[in-house]
ZADO-1210 file (C-alpha; in nm, 4 decimals, padded with zeros to 6 digits):
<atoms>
<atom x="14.6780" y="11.0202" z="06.4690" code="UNK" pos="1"/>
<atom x="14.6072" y="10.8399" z="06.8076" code="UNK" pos="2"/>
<atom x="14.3665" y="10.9105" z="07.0451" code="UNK" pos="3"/>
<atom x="14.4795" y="10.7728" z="07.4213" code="UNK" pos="4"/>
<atom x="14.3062" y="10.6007" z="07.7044" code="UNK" pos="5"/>
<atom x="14.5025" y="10.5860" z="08.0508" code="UNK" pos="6"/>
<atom x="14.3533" y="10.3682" z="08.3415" code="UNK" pos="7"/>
<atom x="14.4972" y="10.2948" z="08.6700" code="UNK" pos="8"/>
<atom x="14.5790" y="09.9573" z="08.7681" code="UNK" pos="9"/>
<atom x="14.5949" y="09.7826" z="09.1423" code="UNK" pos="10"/>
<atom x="14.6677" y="09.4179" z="09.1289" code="UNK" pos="11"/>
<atom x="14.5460" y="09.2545" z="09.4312" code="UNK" pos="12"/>
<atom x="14.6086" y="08.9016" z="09.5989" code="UNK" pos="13"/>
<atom x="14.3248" y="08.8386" z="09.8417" code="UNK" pos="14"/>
<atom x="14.4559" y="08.5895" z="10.0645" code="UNK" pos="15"/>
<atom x="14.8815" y="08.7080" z="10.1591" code="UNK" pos="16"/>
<atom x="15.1760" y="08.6973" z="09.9808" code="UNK" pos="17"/>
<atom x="15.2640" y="08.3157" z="10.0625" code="UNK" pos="18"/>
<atom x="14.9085" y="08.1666" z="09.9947" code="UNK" pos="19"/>
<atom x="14.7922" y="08.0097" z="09.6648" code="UNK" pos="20"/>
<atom x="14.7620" y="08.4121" z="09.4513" code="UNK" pos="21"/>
<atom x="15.1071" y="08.4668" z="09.3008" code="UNK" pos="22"/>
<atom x="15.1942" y="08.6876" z="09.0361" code="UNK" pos="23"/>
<atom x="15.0093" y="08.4464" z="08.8055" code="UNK" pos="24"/>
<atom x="14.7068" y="08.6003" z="09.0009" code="UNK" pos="25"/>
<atom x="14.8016" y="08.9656" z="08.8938" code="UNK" pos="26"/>
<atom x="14.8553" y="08.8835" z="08.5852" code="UNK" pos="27"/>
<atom x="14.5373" y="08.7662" z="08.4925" code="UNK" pos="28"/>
<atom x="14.3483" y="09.0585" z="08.6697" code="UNK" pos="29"/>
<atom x="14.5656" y="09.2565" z="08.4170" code="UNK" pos="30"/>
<atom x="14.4663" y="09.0189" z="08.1200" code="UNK" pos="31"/>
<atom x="14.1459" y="09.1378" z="08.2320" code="UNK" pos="32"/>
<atom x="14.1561" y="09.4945" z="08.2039" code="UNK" pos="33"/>
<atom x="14.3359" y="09.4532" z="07.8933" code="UNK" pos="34"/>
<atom x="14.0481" y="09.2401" z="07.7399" code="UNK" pos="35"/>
<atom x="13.8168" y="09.4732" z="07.8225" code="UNK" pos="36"/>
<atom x="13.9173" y="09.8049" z="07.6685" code="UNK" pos="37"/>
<atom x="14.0022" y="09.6078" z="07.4040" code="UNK" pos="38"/>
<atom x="13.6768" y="09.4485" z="07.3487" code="UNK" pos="39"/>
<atom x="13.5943" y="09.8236" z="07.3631" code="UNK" pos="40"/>
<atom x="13.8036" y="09.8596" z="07.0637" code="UNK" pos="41"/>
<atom x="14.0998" y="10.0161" z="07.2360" code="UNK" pos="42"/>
<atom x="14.4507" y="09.8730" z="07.1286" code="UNK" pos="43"/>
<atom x="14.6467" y="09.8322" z="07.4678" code="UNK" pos="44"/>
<atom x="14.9666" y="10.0244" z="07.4476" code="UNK" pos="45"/>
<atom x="15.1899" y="10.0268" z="07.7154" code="UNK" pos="46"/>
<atom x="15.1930" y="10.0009" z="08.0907" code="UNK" pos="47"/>
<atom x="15.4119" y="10.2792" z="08.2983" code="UNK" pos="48"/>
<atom x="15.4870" y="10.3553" z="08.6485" code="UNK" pos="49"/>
<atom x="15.4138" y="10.7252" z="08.7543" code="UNK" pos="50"/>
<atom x="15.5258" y="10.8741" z="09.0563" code="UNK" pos="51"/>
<atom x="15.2736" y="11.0832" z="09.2514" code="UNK" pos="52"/>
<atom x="15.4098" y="11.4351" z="09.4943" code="UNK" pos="53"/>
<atom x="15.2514" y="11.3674" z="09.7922" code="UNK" pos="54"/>
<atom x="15.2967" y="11.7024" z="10.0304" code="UNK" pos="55"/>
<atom x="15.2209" y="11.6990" z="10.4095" code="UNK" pos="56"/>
<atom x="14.9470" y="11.8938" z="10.5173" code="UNK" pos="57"/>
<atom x="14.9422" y="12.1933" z="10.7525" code="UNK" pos="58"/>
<atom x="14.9733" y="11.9910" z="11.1533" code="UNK" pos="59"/>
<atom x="15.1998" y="11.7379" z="10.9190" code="UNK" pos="60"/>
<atom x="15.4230" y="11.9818" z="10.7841" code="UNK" pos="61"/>
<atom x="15.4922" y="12.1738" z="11.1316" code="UNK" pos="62"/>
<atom x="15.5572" y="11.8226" z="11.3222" code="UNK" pos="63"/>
<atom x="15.8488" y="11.7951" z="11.0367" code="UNK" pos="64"/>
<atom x="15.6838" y="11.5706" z="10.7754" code="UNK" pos="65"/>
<atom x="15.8470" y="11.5973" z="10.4248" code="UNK" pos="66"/>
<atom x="15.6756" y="11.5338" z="10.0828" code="UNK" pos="67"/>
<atom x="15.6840" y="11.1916" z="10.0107" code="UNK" pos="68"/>
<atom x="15.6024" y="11.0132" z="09.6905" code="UNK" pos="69"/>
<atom x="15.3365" y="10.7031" z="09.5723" code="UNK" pos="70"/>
<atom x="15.3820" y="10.5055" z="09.2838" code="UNK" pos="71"/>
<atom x="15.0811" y="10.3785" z="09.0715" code="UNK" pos="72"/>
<atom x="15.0663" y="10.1235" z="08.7305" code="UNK" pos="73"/>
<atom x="14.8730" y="10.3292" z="08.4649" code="UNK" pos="74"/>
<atom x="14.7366" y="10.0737" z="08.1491" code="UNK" pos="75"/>
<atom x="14.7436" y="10.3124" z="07.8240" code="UNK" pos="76"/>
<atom x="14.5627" y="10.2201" z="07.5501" code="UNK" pos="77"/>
<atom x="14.5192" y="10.4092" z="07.2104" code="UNK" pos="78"/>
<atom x="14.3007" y="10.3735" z="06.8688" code="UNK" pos="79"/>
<atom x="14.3183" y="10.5753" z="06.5448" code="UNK" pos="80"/>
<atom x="14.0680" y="10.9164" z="06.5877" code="UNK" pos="81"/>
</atoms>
């Protein structure tokens, strides 16, 4: 039996897409998220997209604004309960 762990994850390059931060850049802030919940004793697990329903509010929906949707990274990590 697992117990689970799910944390959100935003990699960010500080300086533009053609400047010295690459995906090299991400991938170490992710490294880093990893290494801590691990340290933690969490075993990392997987990494998903999930798509967030985003519905227009009241003025929004009357001006003809539809839902629209968001996608985030979510890190899951598990250990043995």
């Amino acid at each position: 039996m697992y117990r689970y762990k799910v944390v959100p994850f935003v990699g960010q390059m500080k300086h533009g897409f053609f400047s010295t931060d690459n995906a090299g850049t991400v991938s170490a802030q992710l490294q880093g998220v990893i290494d801590t919940h691990s340290a933690d004793g969490w075993e990392f697990y997987s990494a998903e997209k999930i798509d967030i329903e985003v519905k227009p509010g009241c003025l929004s929906s009357l001006l003809g604004a539809k839902v629209t949707y968001i996608t985030f990274d979510q890190v899951i990590f598990r250990r043995a309960s």
